[in-house]
Structures are given as C-alpha cells and as structure tokens.
C-alpha atoms as a printed R data frame, in Angstrom:
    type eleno elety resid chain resno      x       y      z
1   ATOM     1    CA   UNK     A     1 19.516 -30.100 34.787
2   ATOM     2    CA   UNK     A     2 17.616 -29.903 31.476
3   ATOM     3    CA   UNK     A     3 20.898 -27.514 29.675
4   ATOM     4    CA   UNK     A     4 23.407 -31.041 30.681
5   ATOM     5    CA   UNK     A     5 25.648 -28.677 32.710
6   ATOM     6    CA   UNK     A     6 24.950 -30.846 36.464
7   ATOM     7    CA   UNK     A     7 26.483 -34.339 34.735
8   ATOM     8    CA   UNK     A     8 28.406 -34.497 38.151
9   ATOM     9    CA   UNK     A     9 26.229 -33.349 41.060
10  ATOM    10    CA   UNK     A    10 25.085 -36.363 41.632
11  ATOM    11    CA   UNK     A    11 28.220 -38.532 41.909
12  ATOM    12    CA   UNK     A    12 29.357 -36.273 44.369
13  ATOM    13    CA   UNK     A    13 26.397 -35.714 46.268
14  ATOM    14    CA   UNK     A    14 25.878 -39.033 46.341
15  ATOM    15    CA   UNK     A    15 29.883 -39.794 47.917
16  ATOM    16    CA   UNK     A    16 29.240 -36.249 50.171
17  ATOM    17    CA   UNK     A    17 31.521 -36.890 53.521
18  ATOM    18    CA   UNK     A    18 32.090 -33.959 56.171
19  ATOM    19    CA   UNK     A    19 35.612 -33.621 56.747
20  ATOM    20    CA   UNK     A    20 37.058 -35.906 60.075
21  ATOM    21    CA   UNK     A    21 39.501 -32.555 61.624
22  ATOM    22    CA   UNK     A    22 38.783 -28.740 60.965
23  ATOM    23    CA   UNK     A    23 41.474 -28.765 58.985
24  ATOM    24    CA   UNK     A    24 40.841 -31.763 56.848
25  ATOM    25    CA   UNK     A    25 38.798 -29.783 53.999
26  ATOM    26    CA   UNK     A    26 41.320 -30.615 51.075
27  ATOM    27    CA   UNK     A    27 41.955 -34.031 51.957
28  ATOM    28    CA   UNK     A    28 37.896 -34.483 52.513
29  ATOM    29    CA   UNK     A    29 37.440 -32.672 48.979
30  ATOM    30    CA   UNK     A    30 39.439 -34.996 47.192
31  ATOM    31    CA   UNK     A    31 38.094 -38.092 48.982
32  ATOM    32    CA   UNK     A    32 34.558 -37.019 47.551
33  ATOM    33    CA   UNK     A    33 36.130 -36.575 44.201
34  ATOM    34    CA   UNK     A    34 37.891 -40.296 43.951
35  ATOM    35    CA   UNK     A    35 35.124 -41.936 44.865
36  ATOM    36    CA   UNK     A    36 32.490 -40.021 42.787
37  ATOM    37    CA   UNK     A    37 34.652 -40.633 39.607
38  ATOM    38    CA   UNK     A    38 34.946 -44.186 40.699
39  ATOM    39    CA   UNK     A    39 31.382 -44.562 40.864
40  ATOM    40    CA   UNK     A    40 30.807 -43.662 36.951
41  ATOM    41    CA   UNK     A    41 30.843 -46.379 34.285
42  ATOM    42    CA   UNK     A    42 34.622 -47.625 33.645
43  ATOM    43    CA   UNK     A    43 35.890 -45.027 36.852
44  ATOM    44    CA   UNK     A    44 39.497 -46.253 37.353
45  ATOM    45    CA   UNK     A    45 42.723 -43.931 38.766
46  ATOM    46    CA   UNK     A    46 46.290 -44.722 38.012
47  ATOM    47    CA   UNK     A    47 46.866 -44.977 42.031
48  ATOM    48    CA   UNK     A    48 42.822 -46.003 43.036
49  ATOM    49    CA   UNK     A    49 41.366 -49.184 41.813
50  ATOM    50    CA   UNK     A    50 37.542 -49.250 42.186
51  ATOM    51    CA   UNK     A    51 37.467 -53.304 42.503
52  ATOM    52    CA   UNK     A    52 38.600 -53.107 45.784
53  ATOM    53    CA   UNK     A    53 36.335 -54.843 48.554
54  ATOM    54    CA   UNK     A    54 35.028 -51.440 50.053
55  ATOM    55    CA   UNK     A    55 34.645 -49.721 46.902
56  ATOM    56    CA   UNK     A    56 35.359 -46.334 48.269
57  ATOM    57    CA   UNK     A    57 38.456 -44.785 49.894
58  ATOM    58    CA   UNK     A    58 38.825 -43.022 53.372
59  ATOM    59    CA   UNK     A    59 41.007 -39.919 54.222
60  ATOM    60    CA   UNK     A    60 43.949 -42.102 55.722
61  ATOM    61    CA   UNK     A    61 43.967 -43.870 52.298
62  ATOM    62    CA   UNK     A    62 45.265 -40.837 50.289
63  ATOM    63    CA   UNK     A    63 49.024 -41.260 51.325
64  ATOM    64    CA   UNK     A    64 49.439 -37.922 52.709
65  ATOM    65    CA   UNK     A    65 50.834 -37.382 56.100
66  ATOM    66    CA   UNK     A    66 47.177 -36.272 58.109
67  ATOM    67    CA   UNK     A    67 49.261 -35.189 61.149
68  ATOM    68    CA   UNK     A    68 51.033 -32.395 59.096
69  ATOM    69    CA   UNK     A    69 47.609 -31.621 57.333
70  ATOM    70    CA   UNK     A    70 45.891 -31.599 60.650
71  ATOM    71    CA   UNK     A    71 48.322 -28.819 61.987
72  ATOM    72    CA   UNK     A    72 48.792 -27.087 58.964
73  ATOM    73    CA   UNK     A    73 46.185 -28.015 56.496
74  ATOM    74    CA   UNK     A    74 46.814 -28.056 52.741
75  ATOM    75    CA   UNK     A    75 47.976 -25.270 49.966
76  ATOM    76    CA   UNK     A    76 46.077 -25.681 46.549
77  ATOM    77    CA   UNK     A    77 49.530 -26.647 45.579
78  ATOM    78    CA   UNK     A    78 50.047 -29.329 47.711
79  ATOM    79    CA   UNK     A    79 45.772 -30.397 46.288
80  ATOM    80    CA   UNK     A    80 47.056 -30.220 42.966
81  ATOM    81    CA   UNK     A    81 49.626 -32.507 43.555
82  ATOM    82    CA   UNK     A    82 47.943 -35.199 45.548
83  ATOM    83    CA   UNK     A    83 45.349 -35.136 42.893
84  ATOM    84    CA   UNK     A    84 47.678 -36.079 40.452
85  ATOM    85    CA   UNK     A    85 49.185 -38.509 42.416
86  ATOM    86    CA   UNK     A    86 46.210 -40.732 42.243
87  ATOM    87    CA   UNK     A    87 45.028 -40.328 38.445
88  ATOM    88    CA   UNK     A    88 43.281 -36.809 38.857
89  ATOM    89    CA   UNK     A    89 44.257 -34.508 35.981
90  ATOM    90    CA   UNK     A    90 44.496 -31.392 37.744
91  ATOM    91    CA   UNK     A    91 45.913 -28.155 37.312
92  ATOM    92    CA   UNK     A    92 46.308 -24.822 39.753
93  ATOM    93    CA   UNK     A    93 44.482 -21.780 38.459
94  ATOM    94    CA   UNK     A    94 44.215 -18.058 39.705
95  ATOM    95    CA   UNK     A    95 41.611 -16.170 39.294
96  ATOM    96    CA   UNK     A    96 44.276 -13.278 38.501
97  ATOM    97    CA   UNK     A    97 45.309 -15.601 35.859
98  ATOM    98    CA   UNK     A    98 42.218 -15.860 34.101
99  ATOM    99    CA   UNK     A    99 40.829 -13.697 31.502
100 ATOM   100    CA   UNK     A   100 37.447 -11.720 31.784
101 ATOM   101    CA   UNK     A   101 34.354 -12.594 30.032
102 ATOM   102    CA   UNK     A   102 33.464  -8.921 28.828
C-alpha cells in the first residue's frame, strides 16, 4: 500500500460479487469492474451511467445473452468486447505476445 501500486483494491473489493452460474465468471468479472470504476470520483461509462437509482449494475444488465454464456461461457475475446461496449478501454493480450523482463 505504502509504494501506491493497490489504488484499486479497494473499489473492487469493496463491489466483490460471486458469480450467479458456474459459468458466469466473465460476466461476474466485469460487473465488479463497472461498478468499482463507478464508485471513484467523476466514474461515468459511455453505456453505464452511475446516477441511476441503484447505483450499481447486475449481470442481466450487461446486454449479453446469459443463456449462451451460461452454456458456453465467454472467450477473452468476446470480454474484450463487452468491455468496450460499455466505456471500458480494453485490449486482448497474450502472454506469448509479451516481451520478457530479463
């Protein structure tokens, strides 16, 4: 805590849900993630307005079709996207992709 490198623990642990269906761990993930960004100072998405009554957002609020993620789950693909979708700069990265730290 004292190096500054935990600036978000709390906002998530704070939101922390378990996920509703097995299969549910993306959508779950980025339910935590909305509504921890929306609870820091001036937190507003593109697609997620924090004024609303509730104040958080639920797993059927996302817009994705839960039966298909139920059966199927969710690539990192398909995460990527429905991050962007509501205000989340996001982008997919492999670990094969990334250079070592020697």
């Amino acid at each position: 805590l004292a190096l500054g490198g935990m600036e978000g623990y709390f906002a998530l642990a704070e939101n922390f849900i378990t996920q509703a269906e097995p299969s549910y761990c993306s959508v779950s993930t980025l339910t935590m993630i909305l509504n921890a960004m929306s609870s820091q100072p001036g937190g507003q998405h593109a697609s997620y307005n924090v004024q609303r009554s509730s104040g958080y957002i639920s797993e059927p609020e996302l817009n994705c079709k839960l039966e298909d993620v139920e059966k199927n789950g969710m690539t990192l693909a398909e995460f990527v996207l429905l991050a962007q979708q509501h205000g989340v700069s996001a982008e997919t990265l492999y670990a094969d992709d990334v250079p070592d730290d020697d």
